[in-house]
C-alpha positions in Angstrom: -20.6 -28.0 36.7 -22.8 -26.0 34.8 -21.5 -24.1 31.9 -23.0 -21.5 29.6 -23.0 -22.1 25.5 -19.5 -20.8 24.6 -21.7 -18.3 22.1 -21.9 -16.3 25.0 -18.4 -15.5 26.6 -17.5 -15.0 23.0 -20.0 -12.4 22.6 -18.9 -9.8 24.7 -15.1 -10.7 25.6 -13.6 -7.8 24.2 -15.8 -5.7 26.7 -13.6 -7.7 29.4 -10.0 -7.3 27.5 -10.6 -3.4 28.8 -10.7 -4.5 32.0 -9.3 -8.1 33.1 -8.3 -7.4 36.3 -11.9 -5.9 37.5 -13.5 -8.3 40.2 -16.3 -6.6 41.5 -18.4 -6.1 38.5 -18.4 -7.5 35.2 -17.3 -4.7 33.7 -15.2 -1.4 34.7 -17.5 1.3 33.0 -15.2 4.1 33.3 -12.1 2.0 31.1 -14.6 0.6 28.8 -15.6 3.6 27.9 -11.9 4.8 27.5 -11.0 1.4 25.2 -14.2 0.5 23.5 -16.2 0.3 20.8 -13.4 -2.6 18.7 -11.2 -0.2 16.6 -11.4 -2.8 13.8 -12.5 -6.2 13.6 -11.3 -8.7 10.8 -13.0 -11.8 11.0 -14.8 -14.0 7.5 -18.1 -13.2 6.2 -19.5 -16.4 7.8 -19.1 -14.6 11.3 -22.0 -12.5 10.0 -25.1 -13.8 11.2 -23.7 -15.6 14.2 -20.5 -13.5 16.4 -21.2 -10.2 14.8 -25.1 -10.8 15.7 -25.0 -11.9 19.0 -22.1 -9.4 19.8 -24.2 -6.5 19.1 -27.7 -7.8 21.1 -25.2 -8.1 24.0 -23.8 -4.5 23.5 -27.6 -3.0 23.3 -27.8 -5.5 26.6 -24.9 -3.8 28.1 -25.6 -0.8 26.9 -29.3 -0.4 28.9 -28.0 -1.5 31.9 -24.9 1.1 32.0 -21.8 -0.9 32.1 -21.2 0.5 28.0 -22.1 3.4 26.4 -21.1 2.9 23.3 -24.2 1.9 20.3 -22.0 -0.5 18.3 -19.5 -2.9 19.5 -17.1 -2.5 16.5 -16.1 0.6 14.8 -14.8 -0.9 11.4 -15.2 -4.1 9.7 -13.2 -6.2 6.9 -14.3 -9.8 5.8 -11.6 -11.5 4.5 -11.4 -14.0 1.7 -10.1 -17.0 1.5 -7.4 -18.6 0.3 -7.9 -21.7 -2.6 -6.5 -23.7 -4.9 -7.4 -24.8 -8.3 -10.8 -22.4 -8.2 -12.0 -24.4 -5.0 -11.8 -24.1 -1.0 -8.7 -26.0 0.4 -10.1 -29.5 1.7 -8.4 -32.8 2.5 -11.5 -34.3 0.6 -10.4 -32.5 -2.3 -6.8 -33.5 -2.4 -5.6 -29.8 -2.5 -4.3 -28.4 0.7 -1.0 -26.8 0.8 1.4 -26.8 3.7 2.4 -23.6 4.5 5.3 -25.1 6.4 6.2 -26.6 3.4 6.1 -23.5 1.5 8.3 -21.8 4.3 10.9 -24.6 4.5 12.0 -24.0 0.6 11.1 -20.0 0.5 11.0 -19.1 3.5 8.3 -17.1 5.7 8.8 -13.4 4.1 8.2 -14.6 0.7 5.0 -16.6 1.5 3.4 -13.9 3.9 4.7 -11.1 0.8 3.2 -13.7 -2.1 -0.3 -13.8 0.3 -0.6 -10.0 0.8 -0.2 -9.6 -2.9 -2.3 -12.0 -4.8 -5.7 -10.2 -3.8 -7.1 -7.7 -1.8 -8.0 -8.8 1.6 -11.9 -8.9 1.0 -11.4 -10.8 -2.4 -10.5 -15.1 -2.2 -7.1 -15.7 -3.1 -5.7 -18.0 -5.8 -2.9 -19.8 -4.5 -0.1 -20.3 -7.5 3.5 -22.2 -6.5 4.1 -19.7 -9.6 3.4 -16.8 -7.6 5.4 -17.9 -4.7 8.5 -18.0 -7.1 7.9 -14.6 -8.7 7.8 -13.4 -4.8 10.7 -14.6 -4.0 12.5 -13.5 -6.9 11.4 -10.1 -6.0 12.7 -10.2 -2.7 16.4 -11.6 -4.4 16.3 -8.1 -6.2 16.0 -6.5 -3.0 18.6 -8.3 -1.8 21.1 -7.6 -4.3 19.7 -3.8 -4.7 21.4 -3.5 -1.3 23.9 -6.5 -0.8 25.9 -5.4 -4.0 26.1 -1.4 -3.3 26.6 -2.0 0.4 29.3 0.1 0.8 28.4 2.6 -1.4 25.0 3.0 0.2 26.2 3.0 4.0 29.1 5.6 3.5 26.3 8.5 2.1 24.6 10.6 3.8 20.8 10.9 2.9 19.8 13.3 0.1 18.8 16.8 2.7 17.3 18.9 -0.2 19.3 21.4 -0.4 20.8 21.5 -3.9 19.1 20.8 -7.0 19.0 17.6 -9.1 19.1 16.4 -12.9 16.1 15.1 -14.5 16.5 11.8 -13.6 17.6 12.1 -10.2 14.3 14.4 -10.1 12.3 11.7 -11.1 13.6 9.2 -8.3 12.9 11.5 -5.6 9.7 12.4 -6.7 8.6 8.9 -7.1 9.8 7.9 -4.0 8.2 9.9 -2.2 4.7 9.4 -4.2 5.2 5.9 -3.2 5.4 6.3 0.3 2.2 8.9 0.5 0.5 5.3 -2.1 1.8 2.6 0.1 1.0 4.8 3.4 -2.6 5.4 2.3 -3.2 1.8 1.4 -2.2 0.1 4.3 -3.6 2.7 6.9 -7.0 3.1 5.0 -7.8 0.5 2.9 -5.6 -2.5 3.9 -4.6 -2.9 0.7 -1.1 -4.8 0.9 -1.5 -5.6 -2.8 -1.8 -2.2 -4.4 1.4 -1.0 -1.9 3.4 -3.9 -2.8 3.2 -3.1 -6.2 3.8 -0.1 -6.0 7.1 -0.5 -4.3 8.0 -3.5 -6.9 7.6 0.1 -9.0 10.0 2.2 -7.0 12.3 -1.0 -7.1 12.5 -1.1 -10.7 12.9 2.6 -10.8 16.3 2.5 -8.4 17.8 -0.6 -10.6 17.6 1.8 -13.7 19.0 4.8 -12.2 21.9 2.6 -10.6 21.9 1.1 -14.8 22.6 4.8 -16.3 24.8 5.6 -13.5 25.9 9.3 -12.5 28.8 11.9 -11.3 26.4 14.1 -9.5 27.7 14.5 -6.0 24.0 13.6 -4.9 23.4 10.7 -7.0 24.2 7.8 -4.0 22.6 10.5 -1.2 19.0 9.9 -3.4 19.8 6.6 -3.9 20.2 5.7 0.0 16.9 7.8 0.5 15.4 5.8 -1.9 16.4 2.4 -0.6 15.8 3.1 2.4 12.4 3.8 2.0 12.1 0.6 0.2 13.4 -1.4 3.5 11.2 0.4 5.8 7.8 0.4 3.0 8.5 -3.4 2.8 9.0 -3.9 7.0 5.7 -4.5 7.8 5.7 -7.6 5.1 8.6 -9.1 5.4 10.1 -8.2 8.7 13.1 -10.6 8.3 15.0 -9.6 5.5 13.6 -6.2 6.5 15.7 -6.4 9.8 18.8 -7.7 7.8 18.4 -5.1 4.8 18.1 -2.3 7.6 21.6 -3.6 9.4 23.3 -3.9 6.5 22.7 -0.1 5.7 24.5 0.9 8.4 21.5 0.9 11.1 20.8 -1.4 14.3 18.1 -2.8 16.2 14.6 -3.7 13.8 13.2 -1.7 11.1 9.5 -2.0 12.6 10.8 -0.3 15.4 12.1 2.6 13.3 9.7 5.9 12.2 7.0 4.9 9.3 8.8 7.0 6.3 6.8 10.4 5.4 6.2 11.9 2.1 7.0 16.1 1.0 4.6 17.2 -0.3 6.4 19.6 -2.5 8.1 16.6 -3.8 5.0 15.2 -5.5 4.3 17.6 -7.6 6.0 16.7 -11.3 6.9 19.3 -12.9 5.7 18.1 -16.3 2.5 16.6 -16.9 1.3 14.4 -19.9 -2.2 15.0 -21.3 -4.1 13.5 -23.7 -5.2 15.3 -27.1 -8.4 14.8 -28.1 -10.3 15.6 -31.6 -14.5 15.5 -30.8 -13.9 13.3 -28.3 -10.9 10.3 -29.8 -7.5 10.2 -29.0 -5.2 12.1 -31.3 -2.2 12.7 -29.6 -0.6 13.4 -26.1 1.5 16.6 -25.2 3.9 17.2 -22.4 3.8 20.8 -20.4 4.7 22.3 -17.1 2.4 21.3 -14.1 2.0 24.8 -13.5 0.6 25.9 -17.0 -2.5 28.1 -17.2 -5.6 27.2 -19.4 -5.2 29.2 -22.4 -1.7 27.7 -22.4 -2.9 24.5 -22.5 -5.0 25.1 -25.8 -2.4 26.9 -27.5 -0.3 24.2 -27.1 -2.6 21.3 -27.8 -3.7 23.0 -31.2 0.2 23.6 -32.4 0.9 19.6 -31.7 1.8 18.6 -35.1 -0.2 15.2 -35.3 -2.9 17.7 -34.2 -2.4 20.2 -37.0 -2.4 17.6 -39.4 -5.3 16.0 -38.5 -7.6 19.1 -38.3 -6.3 20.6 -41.8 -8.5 23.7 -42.3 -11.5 22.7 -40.4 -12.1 25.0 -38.5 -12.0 24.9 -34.6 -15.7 25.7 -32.9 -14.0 25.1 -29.2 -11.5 23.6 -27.3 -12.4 22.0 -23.8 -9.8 21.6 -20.9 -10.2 18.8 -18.5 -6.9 20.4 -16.0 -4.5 17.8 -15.5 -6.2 15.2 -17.6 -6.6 16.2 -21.2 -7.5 18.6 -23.5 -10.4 17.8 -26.4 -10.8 20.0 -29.7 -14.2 20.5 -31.5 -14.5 21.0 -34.7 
């Protein structure tokens, strides 16, 4: 039997996936034109000169005789690194392959998929470190305990509905709560960037353990905690799915996490309602001041030039203008 070079079912096979069951043409025009171009393709940097190459003289092929109309087979591209070991590619040669299974068996899948997605950016080569496997896992222990060891208190409360006000530092929770979920949403859906979002919710993590550390009466202090940890569960679901799932039950909910509603941000909630800017003297840090979000300009310099560490530093010099960066910082001249 005669075969063609496997180079070229591979080049155009996701032209078929739009169409598998079409048998009188190689292609079903009307569907491909429906699914195609490739949303995203993920694939390494050696793929450069030979798949992505061939796959886009077959699309101009296609494209000439009319069974695409598309220009480009793929829409959006992302080389990934690699992962290695010891500042080299993993090789048996080398001595320094790691088993995932290995890895799984003492720590179990979540915490080697979570250490992976948040040692590097998925274009940048990835160091692996048995170190940062640990500090993953511990992580996901905090989790654990954030909800294992408040259980009850967490499942009996409703969530927080927004209609009463809150103390400072029940404030602050919400707010950054929700400023994570608007982070973690925009790096996953934009730039793929498991990395940044995990840290990020290792942020709002820390934040809950020391707001359950100070404690409080207020009748909504375990309603803004339960949103808050729930937002946690459902941030964290597309990275570690298991414990997800188990985290999400033991809050009171059934079925998966995955399968629940991606969390979405208020805006009105992520707007603080004090800022800190810096203080600059011709252009050096002097000082920082804190003021409402919502001051006005002139505001702003009055109160940068009656900081005391600002006062004392300027003396009588006097001041030939003052510069306002909004929301960044505020520089004196003199």
């Amino acid at each position: 039997t005669d075969t063609m070079d496997t180079f070229v079912e591979s080049s155009w096979y996701f032209d078929r996936f739009a169409c598998p069951d079409h048998d009188t043409a190689p292609l079903d025009a009307q569907r491909g034109n429906y699914w195609l171009p490739v949303d995203q393709y993920i694939g390494g940097i050696e793929h450069a000169v030979l798949h992505l190459l061939y796959s886009r003289f077959f699309t101009k092929f296609l494209r000439d005789y009319g069974y695409v109309t598309m220009d480009e087979p793929f829409a959006n591209l992302l080389t990934q690194g690699m992962v290695i070991k010891d500042g080299a590619k993993m090789s048996k040669s080398k001595g320094n392959v790691v088993d995932p299974d290995e890895m799984i068996q003492v720590y179990g899948a979540d915490t080697v998929r979570l250490f992976c997605l948040f040692a590097a950016p998925p274009e940048k080569d990835l160091e692996w470190s048995e170190q940062g496997v640990e500090g993953s896992h511990r992580f996901l222990g905090r989790v654990w305990r954030l909800v294992a060891e408040h259980r009850e208190a967490l499942r009996s409360t409703r969530k927080w509905d927004g209609g009463s006000e809150l103390p400072s530092e029940l404030r602050d929770l919400y707010r950054r709560t929700h400023q994570t979920i608007k982070k973690v949403t925009e790096d996953i859906r934009d730039r793929f960037h498991f990395n940044t979002a995990i840290a990020a919710i290792m942020e709002l993590v820390n934040q809950i353990y020391q707001n359950m550390e100070a404690k409080s009466s207020h009748q909504e202090y375990w309603p803004v905690l339960r949103e808050s940890v729930e937002a946690v569960v459902l941030l964290m679901s597309p990275m570690v799915p298991h414990i997800a799932d188990e985290l999400w039950q033991a809050l009171g909910h059934s079925g998966c996490a995955l399968n629940n509603p991606w969390p979405t941000w208020r805006e009105e909630a992520l707007i603080a309602e004090e800022m800190l800017l810096v203080v600059q003297v011709n252009g050096k840090l002097r000082s920082r001041i804190s003021v409402a979000s919502d001051v006005g300009e002139e505001q702003l310099k009055q109160a940068a030039l009656a900081d005391q560490r600002i006062r004392d530093f300027i003396g009588d010099k006097p001041v030939r203008k003052v510069i306002v960066v909004p929301k960044r910082l505020v520089n004196i001249v003199i």
